[in-house]
N, CA, C and O of each residue as an XYZ file, in Angstrom:
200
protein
N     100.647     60.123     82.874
C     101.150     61.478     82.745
C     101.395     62.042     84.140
O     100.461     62.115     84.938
N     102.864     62.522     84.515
C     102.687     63.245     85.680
C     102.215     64.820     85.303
O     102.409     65.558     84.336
N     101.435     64.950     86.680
C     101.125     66.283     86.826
C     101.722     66.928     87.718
O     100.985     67.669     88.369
N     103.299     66.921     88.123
C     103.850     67.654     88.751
C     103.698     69.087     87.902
O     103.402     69.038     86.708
N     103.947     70.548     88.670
C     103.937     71.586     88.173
C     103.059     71.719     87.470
O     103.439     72.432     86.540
N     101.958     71.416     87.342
C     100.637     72.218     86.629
C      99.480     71.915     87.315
O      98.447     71.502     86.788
N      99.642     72.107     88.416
C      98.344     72.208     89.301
C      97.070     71.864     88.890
O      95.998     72.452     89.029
N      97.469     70.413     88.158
C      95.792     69.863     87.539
C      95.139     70.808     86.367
O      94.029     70.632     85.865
N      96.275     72.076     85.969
C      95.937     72.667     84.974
C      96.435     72.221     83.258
O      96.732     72.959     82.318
N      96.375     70.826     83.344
C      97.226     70.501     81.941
C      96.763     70.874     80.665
O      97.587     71.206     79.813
N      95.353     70.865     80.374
C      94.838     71.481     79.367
C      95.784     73.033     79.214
O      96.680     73.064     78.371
N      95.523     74.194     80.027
C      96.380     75.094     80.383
C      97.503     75.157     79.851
O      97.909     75.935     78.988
N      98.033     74.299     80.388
C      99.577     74.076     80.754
C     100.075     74.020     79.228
O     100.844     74.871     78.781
N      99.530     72.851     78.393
C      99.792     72.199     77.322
C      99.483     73.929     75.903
O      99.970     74.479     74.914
N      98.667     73.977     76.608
C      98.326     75.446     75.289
C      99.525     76.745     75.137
O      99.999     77.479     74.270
N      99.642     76.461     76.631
C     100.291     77.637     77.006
C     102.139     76.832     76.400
O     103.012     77.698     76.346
N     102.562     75.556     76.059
C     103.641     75.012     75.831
C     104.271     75.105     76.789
O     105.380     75.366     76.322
N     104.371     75.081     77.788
C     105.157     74.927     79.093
C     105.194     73.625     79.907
O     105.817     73.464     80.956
N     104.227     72.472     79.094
C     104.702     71.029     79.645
C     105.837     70.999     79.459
O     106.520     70.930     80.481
N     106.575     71.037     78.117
C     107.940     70.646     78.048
C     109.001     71.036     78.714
O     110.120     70.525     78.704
N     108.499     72.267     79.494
C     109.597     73.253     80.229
C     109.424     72.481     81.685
O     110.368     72.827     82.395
N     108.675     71.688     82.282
C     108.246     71.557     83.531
C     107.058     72.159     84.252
O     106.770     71.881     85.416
N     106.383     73.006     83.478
C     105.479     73.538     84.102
C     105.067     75.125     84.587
O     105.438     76.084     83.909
N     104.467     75.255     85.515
C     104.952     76.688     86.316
C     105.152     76.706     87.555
O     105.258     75.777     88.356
N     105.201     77.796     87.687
C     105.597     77.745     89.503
C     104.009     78.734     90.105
O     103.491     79.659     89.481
N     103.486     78.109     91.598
C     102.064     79.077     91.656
C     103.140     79.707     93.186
O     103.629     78.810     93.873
N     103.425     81.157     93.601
C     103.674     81.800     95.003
C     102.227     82.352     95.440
O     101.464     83.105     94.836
N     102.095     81.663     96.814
C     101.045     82.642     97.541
C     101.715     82.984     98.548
O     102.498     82.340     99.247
N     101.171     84.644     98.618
C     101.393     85.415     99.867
C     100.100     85.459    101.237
O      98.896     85.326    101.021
N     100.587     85.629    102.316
C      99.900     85.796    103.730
C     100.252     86.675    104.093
O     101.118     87.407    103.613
N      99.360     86.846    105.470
C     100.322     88.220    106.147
C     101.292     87.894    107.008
O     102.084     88.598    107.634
N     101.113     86.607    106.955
C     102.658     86.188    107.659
C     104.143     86.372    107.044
O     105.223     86.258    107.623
N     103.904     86.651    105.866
C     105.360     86.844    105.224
C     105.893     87.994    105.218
O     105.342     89.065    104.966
N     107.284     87.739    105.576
C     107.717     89.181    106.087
C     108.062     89.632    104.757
O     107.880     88.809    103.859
N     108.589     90.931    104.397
C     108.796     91.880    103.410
C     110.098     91.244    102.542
O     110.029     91.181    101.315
N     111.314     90.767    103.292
C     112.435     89.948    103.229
C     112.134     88.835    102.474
O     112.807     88.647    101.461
N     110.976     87.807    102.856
C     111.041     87.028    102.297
C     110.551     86.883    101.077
O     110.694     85.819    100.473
N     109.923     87.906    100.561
C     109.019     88.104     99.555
C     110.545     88.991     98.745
O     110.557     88.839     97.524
N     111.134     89.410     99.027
C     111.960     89.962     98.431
C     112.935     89.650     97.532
O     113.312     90.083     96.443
N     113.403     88.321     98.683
C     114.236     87.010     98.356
C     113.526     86.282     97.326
O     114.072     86.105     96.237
N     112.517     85.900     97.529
C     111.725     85.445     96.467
C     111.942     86.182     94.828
O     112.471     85.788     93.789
N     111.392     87.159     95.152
C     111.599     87.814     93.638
C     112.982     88.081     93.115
O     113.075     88.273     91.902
N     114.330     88.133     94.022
C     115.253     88.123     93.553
C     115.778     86.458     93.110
O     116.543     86.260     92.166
N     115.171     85.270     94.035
C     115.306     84.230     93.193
C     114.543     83.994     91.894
O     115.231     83.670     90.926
N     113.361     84.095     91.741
C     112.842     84.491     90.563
C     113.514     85.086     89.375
O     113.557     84.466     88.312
N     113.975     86.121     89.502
C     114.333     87.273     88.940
C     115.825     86.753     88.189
O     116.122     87.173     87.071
N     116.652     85.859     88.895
C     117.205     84.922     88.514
C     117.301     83.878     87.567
O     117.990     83.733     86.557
N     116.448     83.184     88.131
C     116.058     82.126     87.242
C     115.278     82.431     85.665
O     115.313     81.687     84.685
N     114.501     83.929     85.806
C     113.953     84.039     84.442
C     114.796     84.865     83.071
O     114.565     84.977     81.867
N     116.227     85.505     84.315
C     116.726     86.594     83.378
C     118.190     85.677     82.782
O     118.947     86.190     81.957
C-alpha cells in the first residue's frame, strides 16, 4: 500500500474516504512566510477545491 498523502494516517484517511481521492494535503506555517505567500497559497487552494 502506498502511503503517499496520508501522513501514516491511513486508518484516518480510509474513514474519512479520501484514499480514493489521493489523500490530503498537511500546510505548515513559520514566521518565515511572508503574507504573499500564504496568500498565494489559499488562492491555489481555493482553486483547486471550488
Amino acid at each position: 500500500m502506498c502511503l503517499g498523502g496520508t501522513f501514516l494516517c491511513t486508518g484516518l484517511i480510509e474513514q474519512l474516504g479520501l484514499m480514493e481521492t489521493g489523500g490530503v494535503v498537511r500546510v505548515g506555517f513559520m514566521h518565515y512566510n511572508t503574507t504573499d505567500e500564504i496568500d498565494a497559497l489559499c488562492l491555489a487552494l481555493d482553486e483547486i477545491i471550488t
